[in-house]
C-alpha positions as CSV (number, residue, x, y, z in Angstrom):
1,X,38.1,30.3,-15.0
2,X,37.8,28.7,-11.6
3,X,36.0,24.7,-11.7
4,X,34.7,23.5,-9.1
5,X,35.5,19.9,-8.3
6,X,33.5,18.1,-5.7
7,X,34.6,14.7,-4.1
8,X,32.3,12.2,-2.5
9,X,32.2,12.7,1.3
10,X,32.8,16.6,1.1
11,X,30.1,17.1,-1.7
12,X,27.2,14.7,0.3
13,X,27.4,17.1,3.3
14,X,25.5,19.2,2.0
15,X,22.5,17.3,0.9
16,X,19.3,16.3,1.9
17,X,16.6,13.9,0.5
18,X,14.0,16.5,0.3
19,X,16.2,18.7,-1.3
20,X,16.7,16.6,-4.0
21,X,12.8,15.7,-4.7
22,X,12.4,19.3,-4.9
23,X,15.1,19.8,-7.8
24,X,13.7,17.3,-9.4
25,X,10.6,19.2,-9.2
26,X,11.4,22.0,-10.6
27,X,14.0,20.6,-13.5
28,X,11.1,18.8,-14.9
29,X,9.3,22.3,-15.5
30,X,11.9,23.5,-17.8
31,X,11.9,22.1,-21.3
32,X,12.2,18.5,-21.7
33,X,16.1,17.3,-21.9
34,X,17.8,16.0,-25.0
35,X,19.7,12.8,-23.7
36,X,22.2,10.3,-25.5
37,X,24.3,7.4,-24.4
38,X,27.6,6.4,-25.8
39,X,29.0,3.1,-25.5
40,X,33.0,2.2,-25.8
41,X,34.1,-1.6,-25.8
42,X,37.4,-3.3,-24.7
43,X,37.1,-6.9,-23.8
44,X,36.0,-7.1,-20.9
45,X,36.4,-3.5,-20.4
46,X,33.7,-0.6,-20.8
47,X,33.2,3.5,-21.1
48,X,30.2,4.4,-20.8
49,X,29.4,8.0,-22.2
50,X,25.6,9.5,-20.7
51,X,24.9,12.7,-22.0
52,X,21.9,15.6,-21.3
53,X,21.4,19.5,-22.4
54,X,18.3,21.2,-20.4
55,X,17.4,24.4,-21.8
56,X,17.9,26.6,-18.3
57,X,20.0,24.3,-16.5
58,X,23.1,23.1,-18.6
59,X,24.4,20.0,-19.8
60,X,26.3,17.5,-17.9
61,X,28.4,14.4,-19.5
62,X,28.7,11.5,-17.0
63,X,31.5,9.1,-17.6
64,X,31.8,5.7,-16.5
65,X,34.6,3.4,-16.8
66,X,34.2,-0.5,-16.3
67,X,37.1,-2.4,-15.4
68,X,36.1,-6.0,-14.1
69,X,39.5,-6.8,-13.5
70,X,40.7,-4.1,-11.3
71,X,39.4,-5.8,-8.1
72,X,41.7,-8.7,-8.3
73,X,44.1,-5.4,-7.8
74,X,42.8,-3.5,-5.2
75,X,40.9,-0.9,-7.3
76,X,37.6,-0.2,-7.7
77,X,35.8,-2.0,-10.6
78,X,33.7,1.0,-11.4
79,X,35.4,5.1,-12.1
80,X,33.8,8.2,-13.6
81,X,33.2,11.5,-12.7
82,X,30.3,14.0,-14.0
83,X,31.3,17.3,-16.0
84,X,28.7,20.1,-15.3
85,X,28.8,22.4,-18.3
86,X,27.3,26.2,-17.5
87,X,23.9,26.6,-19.9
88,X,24.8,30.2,-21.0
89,X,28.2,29.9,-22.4
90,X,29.0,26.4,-22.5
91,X,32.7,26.4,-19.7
92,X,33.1,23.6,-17.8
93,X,30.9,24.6,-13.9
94,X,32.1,21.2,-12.0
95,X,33.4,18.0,-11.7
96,X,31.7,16.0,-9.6
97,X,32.2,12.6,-7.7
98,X,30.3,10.0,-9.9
99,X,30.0,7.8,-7.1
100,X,27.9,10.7,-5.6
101,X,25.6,11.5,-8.7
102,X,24.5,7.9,-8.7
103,X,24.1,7.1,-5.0
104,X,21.6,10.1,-5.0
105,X,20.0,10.0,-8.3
106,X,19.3,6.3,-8.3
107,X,17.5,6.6,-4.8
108,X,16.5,9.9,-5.2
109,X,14.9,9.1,-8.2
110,X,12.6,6.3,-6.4
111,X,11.6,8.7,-2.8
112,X,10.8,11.3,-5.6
113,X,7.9,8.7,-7.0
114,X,7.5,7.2,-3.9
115,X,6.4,10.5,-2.3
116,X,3.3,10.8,-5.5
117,X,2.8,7.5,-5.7
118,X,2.9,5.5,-2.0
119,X,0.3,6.0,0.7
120,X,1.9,8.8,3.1
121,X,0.7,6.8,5.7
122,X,3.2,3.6,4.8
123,X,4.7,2.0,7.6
124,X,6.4,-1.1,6.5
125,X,9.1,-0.9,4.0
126,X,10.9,-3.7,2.4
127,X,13.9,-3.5,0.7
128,X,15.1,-6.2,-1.8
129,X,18.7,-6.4,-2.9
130,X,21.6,-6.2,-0.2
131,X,24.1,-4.4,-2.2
132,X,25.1,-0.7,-2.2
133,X,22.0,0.8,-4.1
134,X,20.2,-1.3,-1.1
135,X,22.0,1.1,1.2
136,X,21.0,4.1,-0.4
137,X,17.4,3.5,-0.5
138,X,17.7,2.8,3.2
139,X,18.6,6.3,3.6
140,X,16.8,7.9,1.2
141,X,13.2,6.0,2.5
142,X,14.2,6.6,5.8
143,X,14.1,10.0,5.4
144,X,11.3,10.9,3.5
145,X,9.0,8.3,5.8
146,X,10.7,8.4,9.0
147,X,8.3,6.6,11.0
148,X,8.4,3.3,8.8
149,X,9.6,-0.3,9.7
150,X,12.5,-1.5,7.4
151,X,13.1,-5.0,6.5
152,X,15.7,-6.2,3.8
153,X,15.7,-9.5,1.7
154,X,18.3,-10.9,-0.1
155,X,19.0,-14.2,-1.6
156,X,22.2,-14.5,0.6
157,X,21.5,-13.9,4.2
158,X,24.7,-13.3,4.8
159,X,24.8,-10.2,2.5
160,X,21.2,-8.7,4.3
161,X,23.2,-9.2,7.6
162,X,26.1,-7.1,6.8
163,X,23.5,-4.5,5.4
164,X,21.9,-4.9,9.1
165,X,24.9,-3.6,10.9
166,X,25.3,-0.8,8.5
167,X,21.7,0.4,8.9
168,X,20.5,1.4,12.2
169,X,16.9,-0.7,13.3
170,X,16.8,-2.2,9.5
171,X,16.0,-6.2,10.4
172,X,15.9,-9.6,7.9
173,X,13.1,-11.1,6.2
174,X,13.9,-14.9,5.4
175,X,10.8,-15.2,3.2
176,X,10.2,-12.7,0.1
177,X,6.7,-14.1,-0.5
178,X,5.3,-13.3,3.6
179,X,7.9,-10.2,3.6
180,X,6.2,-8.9,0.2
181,X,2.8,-9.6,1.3
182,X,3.2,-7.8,4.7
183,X,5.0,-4.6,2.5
184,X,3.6,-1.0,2.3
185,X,6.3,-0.3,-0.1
186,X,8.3,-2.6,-1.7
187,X,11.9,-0.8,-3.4
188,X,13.5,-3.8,-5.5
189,X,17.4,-2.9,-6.4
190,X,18.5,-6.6,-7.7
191,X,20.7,-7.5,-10.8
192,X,17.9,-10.5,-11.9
193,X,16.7,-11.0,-15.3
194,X,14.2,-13.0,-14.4
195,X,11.2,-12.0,-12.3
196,X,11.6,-12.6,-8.4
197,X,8.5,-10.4,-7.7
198,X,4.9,-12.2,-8.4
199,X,1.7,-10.0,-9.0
200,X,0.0,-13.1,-6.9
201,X,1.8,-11.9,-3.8
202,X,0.9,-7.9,-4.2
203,X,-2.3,-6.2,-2.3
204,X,-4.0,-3.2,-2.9
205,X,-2.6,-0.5,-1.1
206,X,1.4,-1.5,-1.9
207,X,3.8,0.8,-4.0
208,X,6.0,-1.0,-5.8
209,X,9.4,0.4,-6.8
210,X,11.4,-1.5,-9.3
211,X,15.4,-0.3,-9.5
212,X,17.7,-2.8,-10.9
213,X,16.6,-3.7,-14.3
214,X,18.5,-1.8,-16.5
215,X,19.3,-4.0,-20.2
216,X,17.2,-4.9,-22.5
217,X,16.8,-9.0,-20.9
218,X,16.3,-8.0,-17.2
219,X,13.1,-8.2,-15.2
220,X,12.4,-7.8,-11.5
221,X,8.5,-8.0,-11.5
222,X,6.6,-11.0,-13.3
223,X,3.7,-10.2,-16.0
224,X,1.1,-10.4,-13.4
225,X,2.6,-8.0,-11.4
226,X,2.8,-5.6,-14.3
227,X,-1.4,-6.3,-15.2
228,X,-1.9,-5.5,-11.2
229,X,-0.4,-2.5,-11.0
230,X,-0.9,0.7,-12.3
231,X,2.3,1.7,-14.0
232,X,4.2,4.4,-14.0
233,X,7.7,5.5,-15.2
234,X,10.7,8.2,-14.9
235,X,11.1,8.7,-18.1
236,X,9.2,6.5,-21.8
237,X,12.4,7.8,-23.6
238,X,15.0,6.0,-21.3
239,X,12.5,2.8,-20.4
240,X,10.4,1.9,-23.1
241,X,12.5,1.0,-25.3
242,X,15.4,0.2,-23.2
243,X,14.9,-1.7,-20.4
244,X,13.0,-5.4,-20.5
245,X,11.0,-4.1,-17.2
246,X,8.6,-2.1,-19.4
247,X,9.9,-3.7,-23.2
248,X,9.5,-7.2,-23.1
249,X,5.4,-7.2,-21.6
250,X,5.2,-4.7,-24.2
251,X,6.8,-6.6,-26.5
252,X,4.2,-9.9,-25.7
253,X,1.5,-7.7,-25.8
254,X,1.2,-8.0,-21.7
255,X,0.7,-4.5,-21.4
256,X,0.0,-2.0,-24.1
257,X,1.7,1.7,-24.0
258,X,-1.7,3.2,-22.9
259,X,-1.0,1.7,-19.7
260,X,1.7,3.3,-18.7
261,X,-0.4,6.0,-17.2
262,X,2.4,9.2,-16.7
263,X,6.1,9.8,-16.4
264,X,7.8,12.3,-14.5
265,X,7.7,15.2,-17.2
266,X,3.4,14.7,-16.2
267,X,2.5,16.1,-13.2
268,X,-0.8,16.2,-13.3
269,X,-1.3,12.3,-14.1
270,X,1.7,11.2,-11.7
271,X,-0.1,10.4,-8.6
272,X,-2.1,7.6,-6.3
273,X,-6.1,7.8,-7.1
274,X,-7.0,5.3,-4.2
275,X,-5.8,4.0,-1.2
276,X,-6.4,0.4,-2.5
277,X,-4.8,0.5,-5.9
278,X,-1.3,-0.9,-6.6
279,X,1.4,1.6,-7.8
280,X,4.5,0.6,-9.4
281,X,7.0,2.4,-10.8
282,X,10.6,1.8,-12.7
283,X,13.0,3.4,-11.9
284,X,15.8,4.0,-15.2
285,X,17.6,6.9,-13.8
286,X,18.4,8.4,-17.5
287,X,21.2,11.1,-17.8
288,X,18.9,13.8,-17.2
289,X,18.5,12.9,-13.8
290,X,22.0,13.1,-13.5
291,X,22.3,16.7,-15.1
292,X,19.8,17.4,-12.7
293,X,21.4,15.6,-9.4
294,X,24.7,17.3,-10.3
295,X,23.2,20.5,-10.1
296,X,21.8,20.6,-7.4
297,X,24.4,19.0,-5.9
298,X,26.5,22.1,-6.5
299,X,24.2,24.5,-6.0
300,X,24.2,23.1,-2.2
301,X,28.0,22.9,-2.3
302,X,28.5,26.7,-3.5
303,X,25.6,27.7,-1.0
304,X,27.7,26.2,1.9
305,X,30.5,28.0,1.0
């Protein structure tokens, strides 16, 4: 039995933005995955287990190991890899970078929506959050609308200016409020649990994409933000419950579940009405996305071959 293992900068070669959107596409035709997570505790150290099966496709198990103390070493806080199980007999299909899973599932995931839920004609593009998934979203915006204006805000400057020389004509905004305001799109990737995005500052026509919210106690969009918009989401099993984007209004009776209007397993509800409404969308990047990210990621590695 032959595995294939694929490594970051050989494995991203062969992938394109678009190519992703349209696996996505087509893996949420087949039948809906069955996803868990699995925690593992050291103090401070973590494994994180996420696990998905979808009937046609196979099941992946993406591994995450959490070391905050490895920096003070030289090593990379965060390790893991992706095993890519085949769907007929169960052997082991791939290992796969997870450094490269996330980068493109995480942004992938958002250009997917983005694509359904922004005005094709959006111009300006503000990203907000300097750190690596910040990168990815430049690239991943950047080509799906490649005639936009990028700006990127961050509550160091320093950090946005180092993300500036990385990213060809990206430019600063000193002021979220103006830099919001003046937004077609607005792709949020912070790590804040409290909201740094005000409803009061949106206007119709904006797509809001919310990224880094990911426990139970983190927010990146305020409550009237959320009664602005209308809301959609990648998947109610991995957000609604989970993540304090979409739990805690729904917890205060903010927002109800009726208004979360479609996920990505709903085509036919998943899409702008208007030019002048307000989209926004979380992004929680469940293990199914993964299962489907790694699979397409080699099927574009075995097609180069």
């Amino acid at each position: 039995m032959t595995i294939t293992i694929i490594p970051f900068d050989e494995g991203e070669k062969h992938l394109t933005w678009m190519g992703l959107c349209d696996a996505f596409e087509a893996g949420h035709k087949l039948p809906k995955a069955e996803i868990a997570d699995n925690f593992l505790y050291r103090d401070p150290d973590t494994m994180l287990n996420r696990a998905a099966w979808i009937d046609g496709m196979g099941l992946a198990v993406k591994t995450a190991t959490i070391f905050p103390g490895n920096p003070k070493q030289g090593n990379p806080m965060i390790n893991g890899a992706v095993n890519l199980y085949d769907d007929g007999d169960g052997t082991l299909a791939a290992l796969v970078d997870f450094h490269l899973v996330t980068k493109w599932k995480t942004a992938g995931d958002s250009v997917f929506a983005a694509r359904k839920l922004a005005r094709p004609d959006s111009e300006n593009i503000l990203i907000v959050g300097a750190g690596t998934v910040g990168r990815s979203l430049f690239q991943a915006y950047s080509a799906i609308f490649p005639k936009a204006r990028f700006r990127v805000w961050n509550r160091t400057r320093a950090n946005a200016e180092a993300m500036v020389q990385d990213c060809p004509g990206l430019q600063v905004a000193d002021d979220l409020e103006s830099a919001v305001r003046d937004a077609d799109i607005v792709t949020s990737a912070t790590m804040s649990t409290e909201p740094l995005l005000h409803g009061e500052w949106f206007r119709p026509g904006q797509h809001i994409d919310v990224i880094g919210a990911y426990r139970p106690d983190m927010r990146e969009v305020d409550d009237q933000g959320m009664t602005r918009a209308r809301l959609f989401v990648d998947s109610y099993d991995t957000t609604v419950g989970h993540i304090g984007e979409i739990r805690i209004p729904l917890e205060q009776g903010t927002i109800t579940r009726d208004d979360l209007i479609a996920d990505h397993y709903e085509p036919d509800r998943f899409h702008r009405i208007t030019d002048d409404e307000i989209t926004l969308f979380k992004n929680g990047g469940g293990a199914h996305l993964d299962l489907m990210t790694s699979r397409y990621i080699l099927d574009a590695w075995l097609a180069a071959q």
